[in-house]
C-alpha positions in Angstrom: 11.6 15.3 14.5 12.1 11.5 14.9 15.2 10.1 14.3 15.3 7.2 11.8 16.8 4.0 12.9 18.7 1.0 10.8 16.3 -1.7 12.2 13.1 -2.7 10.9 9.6 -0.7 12.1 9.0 -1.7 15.5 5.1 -1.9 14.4 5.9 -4.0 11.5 5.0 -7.3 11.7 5.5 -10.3 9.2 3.5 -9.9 6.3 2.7 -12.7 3.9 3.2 -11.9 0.1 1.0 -12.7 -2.8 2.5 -12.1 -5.9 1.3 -10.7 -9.3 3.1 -9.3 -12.3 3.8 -6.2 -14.3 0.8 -3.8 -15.9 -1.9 -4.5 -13.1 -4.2 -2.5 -14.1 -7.1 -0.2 -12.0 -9.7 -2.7 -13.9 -8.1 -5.4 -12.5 -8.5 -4.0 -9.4 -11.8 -2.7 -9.6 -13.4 -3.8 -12.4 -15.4 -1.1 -14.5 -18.9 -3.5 -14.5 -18.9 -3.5 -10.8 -18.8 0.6 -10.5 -21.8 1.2 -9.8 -21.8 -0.8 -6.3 -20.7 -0.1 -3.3 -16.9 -1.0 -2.5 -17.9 -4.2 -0.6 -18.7 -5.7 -3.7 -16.1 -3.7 -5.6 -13.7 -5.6 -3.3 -14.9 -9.2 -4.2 -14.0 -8.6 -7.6 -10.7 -7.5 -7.0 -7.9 -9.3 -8.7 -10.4 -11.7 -10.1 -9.0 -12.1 -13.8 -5.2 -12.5 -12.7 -5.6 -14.0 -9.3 -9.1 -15.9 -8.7 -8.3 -16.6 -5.5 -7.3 -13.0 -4.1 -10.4 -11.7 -2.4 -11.4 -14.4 -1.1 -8.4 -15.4 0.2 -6.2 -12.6 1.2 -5.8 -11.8 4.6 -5.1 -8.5 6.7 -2.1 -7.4 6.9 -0.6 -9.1 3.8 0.9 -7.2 1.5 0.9 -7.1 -2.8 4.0 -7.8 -4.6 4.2 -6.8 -8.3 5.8 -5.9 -11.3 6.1 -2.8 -12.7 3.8 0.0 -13.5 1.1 -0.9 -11.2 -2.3 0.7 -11.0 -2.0 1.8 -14.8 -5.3 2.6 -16.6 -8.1 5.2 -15.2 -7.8 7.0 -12.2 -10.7 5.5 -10.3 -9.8 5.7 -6.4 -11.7 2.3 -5.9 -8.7 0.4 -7.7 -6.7 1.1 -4.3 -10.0 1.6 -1.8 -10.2 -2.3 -2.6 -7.6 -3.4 -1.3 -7.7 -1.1 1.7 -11.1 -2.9 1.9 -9.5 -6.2 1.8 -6.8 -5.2 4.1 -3.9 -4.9 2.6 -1.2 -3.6 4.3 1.0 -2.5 1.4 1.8 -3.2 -2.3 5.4 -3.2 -3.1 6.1 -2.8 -7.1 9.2 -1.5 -9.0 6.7 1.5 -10.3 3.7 2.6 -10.2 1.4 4.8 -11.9 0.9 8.7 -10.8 -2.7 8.8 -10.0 -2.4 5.1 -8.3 0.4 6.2 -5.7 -1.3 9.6 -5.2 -4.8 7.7 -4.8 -3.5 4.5 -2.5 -1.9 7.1 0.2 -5.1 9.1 0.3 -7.0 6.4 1.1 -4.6 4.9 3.6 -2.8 1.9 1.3 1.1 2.2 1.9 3.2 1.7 -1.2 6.5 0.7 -1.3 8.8 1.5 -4.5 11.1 -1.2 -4.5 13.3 -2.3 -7.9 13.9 -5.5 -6.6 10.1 -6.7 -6.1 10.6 -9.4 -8.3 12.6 -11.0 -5.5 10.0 -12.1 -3.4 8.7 -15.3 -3.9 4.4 -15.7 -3.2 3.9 -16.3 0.5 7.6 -15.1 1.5 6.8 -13.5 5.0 7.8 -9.9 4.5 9.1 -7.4 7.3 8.1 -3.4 6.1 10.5 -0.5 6.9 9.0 2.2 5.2 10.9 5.1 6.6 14.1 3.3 6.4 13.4 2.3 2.5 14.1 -1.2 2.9 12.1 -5.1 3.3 13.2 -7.3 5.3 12.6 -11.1 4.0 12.6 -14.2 5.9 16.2 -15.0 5.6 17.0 -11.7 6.7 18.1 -10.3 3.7 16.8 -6.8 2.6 15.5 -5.0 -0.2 16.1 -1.4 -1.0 13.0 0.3 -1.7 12.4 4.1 -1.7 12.3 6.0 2.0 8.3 7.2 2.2 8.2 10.6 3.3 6.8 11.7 6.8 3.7 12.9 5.4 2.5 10.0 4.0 3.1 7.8 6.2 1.3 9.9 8.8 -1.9 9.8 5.8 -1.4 6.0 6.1 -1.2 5.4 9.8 -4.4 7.9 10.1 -6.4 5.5 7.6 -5.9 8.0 4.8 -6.0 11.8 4.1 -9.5 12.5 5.4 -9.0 10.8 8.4 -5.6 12.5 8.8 -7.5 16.0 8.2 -10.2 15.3 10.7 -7.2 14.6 13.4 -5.7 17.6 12.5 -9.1 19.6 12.6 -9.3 18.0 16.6 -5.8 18.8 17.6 -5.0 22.3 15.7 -1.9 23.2 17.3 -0.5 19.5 16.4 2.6 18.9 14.4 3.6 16.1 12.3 7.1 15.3 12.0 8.0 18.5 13.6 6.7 20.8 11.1 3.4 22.6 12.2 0.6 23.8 9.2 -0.6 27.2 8.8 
């Protein structure tokens, strides 16, 4: 089992912030006319009505600040696969919906519970310690966010469950985070 440290995730790098507010919802994320495509286009969409800009714009590796209750609405796994697509790194929100977080970590999008999110201003470069349950900003200060268990972090550094099944399925005798399956 690995020990966790005080400092922030050695594979962390900076990670710019856009910023959107409370009660995104999976339509805004992957809007419902645009189903019936393939995720490529899902993607350009994404973020359209709040944020124009988004898709076009956002880079890999940044990361999604927003308010509360975050991917509300259906339970249509494209609302996170977007922004996998796009290459998010993580979206950091005081809450989030139930079948958002359970959908983001399957398909490899880290989410970060954080009450203070409304702290971070849009572009703030952003430092991710997901196992210590805090974000580092710029000026060094931190935000408390909730620690992510081993397990899904291991679903998001493998690209997302499948992924992390089909490693497992290679390597059977593996462990992760010192606990072996059946």
């Amino acid at each position: 089992m690995t020990t966790p440290t005080t400092t922030v995730d050695p594979r962390s790098t900076s990670h710019r912030a856009w910023v959107v507010g409370a009660d995104i919802d999976t339509d805004a994320l992957a809007p419902g006319a645009y189903m019936k495509f393939g995720i490529d286009e899902i993607a350009r969409h994404c973020l359209h009505r709040v944020r124009p800009e988004f898709a076009a714009s956002v880079q890999a590796g940044d990361v999604l600040v927003a308010g509360p209750n975050f991917g509300i609405g259906s339970s249509r796994e494209q609302a996170a696969a977007a922004l996998v697509y796009l290459g998010v790194r993580a979206v950091i929100a005081p809450s989030f919906n139930g079948l958002y977080f359970r959908n983001a970590f399957n398909v490899g999008l880290l989410l970060l519970t954080c009450a203070d999110a409304h702290r971070v201003a849009e572009g703030e470069a952003l430092r991710l310690s997901p196992r210590e349950g805090f974000v580092e900003r710029a000026n060094g200060s931190r935000l408390a966010c909730e620690t992510v268990p081993g397990f899904l972090l291991d679903m998001v550094d493998a690209g997302g469950l499948l992924n992390l099944l089909k490693q497992r399925r290679m390597a059977p005798h593996a462990t992760s985070n010192g606990v072996s399956s059946c």
